[in-house]
C-alpha positions as CSV (number, residue, x, y, z in Angstrom):
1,X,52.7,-37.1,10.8
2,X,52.5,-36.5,14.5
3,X,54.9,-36.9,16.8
4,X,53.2,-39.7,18.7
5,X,52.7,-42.2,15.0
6,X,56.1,-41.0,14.0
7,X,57.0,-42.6,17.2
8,X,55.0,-45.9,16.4
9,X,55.7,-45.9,13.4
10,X,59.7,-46.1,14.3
11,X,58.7,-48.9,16.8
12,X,57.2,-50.9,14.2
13,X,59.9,-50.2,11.9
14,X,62.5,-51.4,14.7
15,X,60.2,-54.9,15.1
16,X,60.4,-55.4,11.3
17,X,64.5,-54.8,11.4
18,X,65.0,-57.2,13.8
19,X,62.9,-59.7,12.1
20,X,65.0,-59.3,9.3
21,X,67.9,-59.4,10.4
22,X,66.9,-62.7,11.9
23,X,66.1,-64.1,8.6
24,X,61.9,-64.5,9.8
25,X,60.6,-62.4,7.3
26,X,57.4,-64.5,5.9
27,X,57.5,-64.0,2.2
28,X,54.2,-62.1,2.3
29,X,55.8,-59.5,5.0
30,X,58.3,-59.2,2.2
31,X,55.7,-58.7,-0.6
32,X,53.8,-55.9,1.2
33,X,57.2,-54.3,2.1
34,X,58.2,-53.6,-1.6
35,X,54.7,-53.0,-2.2
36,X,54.9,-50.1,0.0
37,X,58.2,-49.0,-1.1
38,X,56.9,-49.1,-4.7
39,X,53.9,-46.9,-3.9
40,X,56.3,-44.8,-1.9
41,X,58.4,-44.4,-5.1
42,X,55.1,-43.8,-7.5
43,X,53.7,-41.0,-5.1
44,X,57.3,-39.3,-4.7
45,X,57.3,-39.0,-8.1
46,X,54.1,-38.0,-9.1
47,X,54.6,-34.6,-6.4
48,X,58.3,-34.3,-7.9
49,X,56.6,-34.2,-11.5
50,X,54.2,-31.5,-9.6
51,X,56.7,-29.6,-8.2
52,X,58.8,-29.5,-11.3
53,X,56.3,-28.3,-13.4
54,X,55.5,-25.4,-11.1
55,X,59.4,-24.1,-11.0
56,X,59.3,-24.4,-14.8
57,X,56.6,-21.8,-14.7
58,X,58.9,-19.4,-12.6
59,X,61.7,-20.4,-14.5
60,X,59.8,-19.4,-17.6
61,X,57.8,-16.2,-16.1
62,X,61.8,-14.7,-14.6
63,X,63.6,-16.4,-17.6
64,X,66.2,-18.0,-15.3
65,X,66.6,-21.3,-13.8
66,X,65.9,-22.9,-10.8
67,X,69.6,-23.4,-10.0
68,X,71.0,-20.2,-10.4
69,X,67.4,-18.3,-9.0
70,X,68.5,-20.6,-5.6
71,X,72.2,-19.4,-5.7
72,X,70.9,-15.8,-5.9
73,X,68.2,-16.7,-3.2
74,X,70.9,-18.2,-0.5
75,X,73.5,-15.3,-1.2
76,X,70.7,-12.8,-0.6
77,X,70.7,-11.0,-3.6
78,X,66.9,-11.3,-4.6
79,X,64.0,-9.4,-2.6
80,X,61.4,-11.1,-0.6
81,X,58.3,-10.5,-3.0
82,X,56.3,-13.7,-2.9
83,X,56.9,-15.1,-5.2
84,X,60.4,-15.6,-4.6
85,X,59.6,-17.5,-1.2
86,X,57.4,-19.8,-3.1
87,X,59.9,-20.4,-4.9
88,X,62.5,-21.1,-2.8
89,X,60.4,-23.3,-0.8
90,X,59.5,-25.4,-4.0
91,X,63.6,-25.5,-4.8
92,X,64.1,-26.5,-1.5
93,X,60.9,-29.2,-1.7
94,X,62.3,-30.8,-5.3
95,X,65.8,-31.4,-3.8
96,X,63.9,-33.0,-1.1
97,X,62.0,-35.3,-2.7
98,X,64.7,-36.2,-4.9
99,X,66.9,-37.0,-2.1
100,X,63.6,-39.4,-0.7
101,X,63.6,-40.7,-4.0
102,X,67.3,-41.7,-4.2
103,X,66.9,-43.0,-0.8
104,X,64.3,-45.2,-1.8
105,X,65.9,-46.5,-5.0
106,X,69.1,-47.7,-2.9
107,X,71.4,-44.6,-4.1
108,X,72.7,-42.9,-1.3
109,X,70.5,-39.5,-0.6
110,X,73.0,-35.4,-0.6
């Protein structure tokens, strides 16, 4: 997203707040809303179920798992070969969309 409908988007985000918090959310503002939030959710999960199946390769191919591959990784005792870095970066991309998700789902995200 670029910085100028990130922007926008906020804005519009801000309108919506105050609407709510006024009580003057129509109910079809409110169906659309959950309907976004819902596909939100679905999509999260769907690149979640993506990502996880891609560390369970590594996990199997290294026969270790994710967790204790990303202690080693932070504490720097792995190399940098490539495959490492990717990952990492998938690690660091499931604990992200699982905070999203919990965000989403009304739990309160790490």
């Amino acid at each position: 997203m670029t910085i100028s409908s990130q922007a926008q988007t906020e804005q519009a985000l801000k309108k919506l707040s105050r609407l709510a918090r006024n009580g003057q959310v129509s109910d079809s503002l409110a169906r659309n809303i959950q309907k976004l939030l819902g596909n939100e959710i679905n999509q999260l999960v769907l690149d979640l179920a993506a990502t996880e199946k891609d560390l369970a390769a590594f996990e199997q191919e290294y026969n270790l798992s994710t967790t204790e591959f990303f202690k080693r990784w932070q504490a720097g005792q792995t190399d940098d070969r490539m495959d490492y870095v990717e990952w990492a970066s998938l690690a660091q991309m499931a604990d992200n969309l699982h905070q999203r998700l919990d965000l989403l789902r009304g739990g309160t995200p790490k």
